[in-house]
C-alpha positions in Angstrom: 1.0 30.9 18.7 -2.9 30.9 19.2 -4.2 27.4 17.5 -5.8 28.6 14.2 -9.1 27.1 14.7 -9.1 27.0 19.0 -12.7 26.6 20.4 -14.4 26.1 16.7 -16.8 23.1 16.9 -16.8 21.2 13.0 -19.0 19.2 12.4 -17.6 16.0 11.0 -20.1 14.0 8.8 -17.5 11.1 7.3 -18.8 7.5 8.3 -17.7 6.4 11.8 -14.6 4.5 10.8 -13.4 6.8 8.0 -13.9 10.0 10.9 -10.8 10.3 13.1 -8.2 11.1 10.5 -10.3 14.3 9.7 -11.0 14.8 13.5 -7.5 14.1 14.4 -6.1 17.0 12.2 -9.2 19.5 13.3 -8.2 18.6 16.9 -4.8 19.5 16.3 -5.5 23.1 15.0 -7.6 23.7 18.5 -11.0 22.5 17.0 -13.6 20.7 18.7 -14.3 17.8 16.1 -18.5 16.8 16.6 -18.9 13.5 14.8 -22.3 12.3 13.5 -21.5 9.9 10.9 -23.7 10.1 8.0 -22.7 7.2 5.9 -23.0 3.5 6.6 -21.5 1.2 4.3 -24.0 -1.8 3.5 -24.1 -4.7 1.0 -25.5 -4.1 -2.5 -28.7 -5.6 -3.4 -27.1 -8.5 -4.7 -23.4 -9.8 -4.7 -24.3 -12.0 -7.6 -23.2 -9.0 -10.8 -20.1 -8.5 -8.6 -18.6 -12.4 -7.9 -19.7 -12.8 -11.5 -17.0 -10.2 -12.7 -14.8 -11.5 -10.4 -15.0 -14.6 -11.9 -14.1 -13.4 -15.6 -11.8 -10.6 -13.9 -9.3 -11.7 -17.4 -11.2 -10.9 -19.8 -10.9 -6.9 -18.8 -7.8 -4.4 -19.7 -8.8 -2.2 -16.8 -10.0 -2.1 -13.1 -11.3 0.4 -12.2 -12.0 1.8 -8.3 -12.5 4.8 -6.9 -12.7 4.0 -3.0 -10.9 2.3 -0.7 -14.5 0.8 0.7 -14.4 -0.9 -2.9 -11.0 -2.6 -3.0 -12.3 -4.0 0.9 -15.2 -5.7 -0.8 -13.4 -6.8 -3.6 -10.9 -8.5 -1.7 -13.7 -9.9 0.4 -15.4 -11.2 -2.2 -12.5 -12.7 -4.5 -12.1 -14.9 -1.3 -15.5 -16.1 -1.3 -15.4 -16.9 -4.5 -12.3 -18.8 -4.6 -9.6 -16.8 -6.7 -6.9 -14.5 -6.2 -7.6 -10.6 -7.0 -3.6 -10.3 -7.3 -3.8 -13.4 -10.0 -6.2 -12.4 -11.9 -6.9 -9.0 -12.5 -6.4 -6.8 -15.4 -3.2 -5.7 -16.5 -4.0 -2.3 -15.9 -5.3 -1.1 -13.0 -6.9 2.5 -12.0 -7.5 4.0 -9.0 -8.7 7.7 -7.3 -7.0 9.1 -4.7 -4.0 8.1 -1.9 -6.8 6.0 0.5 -7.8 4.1 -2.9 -4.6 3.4 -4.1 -3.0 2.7 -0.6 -5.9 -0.3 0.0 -5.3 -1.8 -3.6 -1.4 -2.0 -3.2 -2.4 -4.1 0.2 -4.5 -6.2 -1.3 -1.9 -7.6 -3.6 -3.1 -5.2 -6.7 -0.9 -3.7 -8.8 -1.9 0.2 -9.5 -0.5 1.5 -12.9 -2.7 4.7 -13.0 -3.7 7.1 -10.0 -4.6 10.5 -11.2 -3.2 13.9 -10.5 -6.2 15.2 -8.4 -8.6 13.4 -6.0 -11.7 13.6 -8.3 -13.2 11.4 -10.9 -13.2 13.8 -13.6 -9.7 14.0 -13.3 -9.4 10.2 -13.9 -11.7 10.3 -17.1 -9.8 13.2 -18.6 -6.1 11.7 -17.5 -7.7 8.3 -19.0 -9.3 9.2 -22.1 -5.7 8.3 -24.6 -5.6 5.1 -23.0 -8.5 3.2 -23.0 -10.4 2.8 -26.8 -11.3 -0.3 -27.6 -11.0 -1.7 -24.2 -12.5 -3.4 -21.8 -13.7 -2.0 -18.3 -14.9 -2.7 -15.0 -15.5 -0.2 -12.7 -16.6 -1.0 -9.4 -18.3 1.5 -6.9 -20.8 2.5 -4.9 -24.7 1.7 -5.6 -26.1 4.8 -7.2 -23.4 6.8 -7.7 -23.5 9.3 -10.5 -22.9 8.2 -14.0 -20.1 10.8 -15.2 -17.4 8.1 -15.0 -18.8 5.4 -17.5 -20.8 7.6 -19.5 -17.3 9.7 -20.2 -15.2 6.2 -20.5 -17.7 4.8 -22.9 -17.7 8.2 -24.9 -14.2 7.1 -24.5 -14.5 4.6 -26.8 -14.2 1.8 -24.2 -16.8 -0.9 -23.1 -17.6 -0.7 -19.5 -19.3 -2.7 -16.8 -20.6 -1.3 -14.2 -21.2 -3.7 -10.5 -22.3 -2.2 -7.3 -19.9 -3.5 -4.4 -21.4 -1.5 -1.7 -24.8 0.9 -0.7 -24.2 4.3 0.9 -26.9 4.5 3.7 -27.9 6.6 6.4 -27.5 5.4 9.9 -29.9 4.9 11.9 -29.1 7.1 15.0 -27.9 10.0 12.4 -31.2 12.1 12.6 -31.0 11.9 16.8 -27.6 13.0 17.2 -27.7 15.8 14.6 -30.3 17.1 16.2 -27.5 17.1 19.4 -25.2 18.1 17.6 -26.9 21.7 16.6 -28.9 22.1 19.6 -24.9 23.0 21.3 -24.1 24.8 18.2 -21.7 24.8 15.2 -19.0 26.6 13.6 -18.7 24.4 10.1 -19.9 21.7 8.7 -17.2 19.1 7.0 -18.4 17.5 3.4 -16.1 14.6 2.3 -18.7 13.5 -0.7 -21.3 14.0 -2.4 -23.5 11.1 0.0 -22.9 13.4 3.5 -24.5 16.0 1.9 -27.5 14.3 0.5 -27.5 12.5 3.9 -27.4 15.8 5.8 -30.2 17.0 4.0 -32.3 13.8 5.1 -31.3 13.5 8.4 -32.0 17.0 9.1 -35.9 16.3 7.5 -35.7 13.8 10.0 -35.7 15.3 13.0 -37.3 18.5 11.9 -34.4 20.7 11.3 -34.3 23.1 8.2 -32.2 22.5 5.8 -29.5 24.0 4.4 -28.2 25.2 7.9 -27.9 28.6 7.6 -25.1 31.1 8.5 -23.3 28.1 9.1 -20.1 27.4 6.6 -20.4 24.2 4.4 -16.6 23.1 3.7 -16.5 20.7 0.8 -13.5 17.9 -0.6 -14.1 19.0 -4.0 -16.2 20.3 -6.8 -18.4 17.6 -7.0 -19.3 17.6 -3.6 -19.4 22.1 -3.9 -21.9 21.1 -6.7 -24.4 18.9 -4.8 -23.9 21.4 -2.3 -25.3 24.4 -4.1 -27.4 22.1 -5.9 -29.2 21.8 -2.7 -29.0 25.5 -2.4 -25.9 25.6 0.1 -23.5 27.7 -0.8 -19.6 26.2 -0.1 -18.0 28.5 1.9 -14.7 27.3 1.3 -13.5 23.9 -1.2 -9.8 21.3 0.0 -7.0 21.8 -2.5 -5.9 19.6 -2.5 -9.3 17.5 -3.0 -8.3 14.9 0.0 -8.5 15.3 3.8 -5.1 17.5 4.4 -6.9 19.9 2.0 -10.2 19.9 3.6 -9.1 20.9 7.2 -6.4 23.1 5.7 -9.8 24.9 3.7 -11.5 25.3 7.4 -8.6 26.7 8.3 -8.5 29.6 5.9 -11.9 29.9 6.4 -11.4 30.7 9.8 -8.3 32.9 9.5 -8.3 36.5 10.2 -8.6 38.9 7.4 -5.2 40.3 6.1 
């Protein structure tokens, strides 16, 4: 049987480490996987919010974290500041998505709640019974949108918000996009709402307009779809489920003939 997606070259935009699981399964359906990785995990402007939670991680009914990048620095930190994240964190613990959850049980955390789909709304709506009156931390990403606490605070809940990590573009993104489209592309891959933001300014970058047209944006989700479109690039085609299976089984139907 002829691969589904033989001699298509995707462009993979998921930060280096994060990358081969997505390539991996492209490659195995006959794609050529191109990777420039547009997201660089950096520290926050300060750690100082974030080992200060840490510190008075009791006083909280929930945790909440919605990347595995965030249980990493959580566990890094808890180290440095001398106590035990299994010991002392909140009773109840929340995380999005497999990756997430997967990373918390290995750092010693107890998950009691992982929502039905891979997006955040689906945590806030899943959520909203439990958590009135109580306490919060949620820990992300720097600058990342405000629909979770604004819904959990609407909620009912008090929450606190600390950065654990920035998003940034790398610095050798702009020159190998530039590569990268210069020997053509079939797709692009969109595993956040970040790689598409960052597409958009590494392609300024190096002079390249922006969106790419009559090339196929696949997205992870609706979030993603709607920074997508908000940047006037239509999604050609959205993972469901909203994780990486679902995104290179989307490029896939994208790709397969008309029945």
């Amino acid at each position: 049987m002829t691969e589904p997606l033989a001699g298509r070259r995707i462009l993979v935009t998921r930060g280096a480490s994060q990358a081969p699981k997505l390539s991996d399964g492209l490659r195995q359906l006959g794609a050529i996987p191109i990777e420039v990785p547009l997201i660089e995990i950096a520290p926050p402007e300060s750690y100082d919010p974030l080992d200060s939670a840490l510190r008075d991680l009791g006083q909280y009914d929930w945790l909440i974290v919605t990347s595995s990048n965030t249980v990493r620095v959580l566990a890094e930190r808890a180290v440095l500041v001398g106590i035990s994240l299994a010991k002392f964190a909140p009773q109840h613990i929340a995380a999005v998505g497999a990756a997430t959850e997967k990373a918390a049980r290995e750092a010693g955390l107890s998950v009691s709640f992982t929502p039905k789909e891979y997006v955040a709304e689906s945590l806030i709506e899943e959520l909203k019974g439990k958590i009135a009156g109580k306490r919060l931390l949620l820990a992300r990403a720097a600058v990342a949108r405000d629909a979770i606490p604004d819904a959990l605070r609407s909620a009912g809940s008090t929450v606190d918000i600390v950065d654990a990590y920035r998003n940034v573009l790398p610095a050798a993104a702009p020159q190998q996009l530039r590569h990268a489209c210069a020997c053509g592309l079939d797709a692009v891959t969109f595993t956040s709402s970040s790689s598409v933001t960052h597409l958009a300014e590494a392609a300024q970058a190096c002079g390249l307009p922006f969106p790419f047209l009559y090339i196929p944006a696949i997205s992870i989700g609706p979030i993603t779809s709607q920074t997508l479109r908000d940047l006037n690039w239509q999604p050609a085609g959205e993972a469901d489920p909203h994780d990486i299976s679902g995104l290179i089984a989307a490029v896939a139907r994208h790709f397969a003939p008309a029945q």
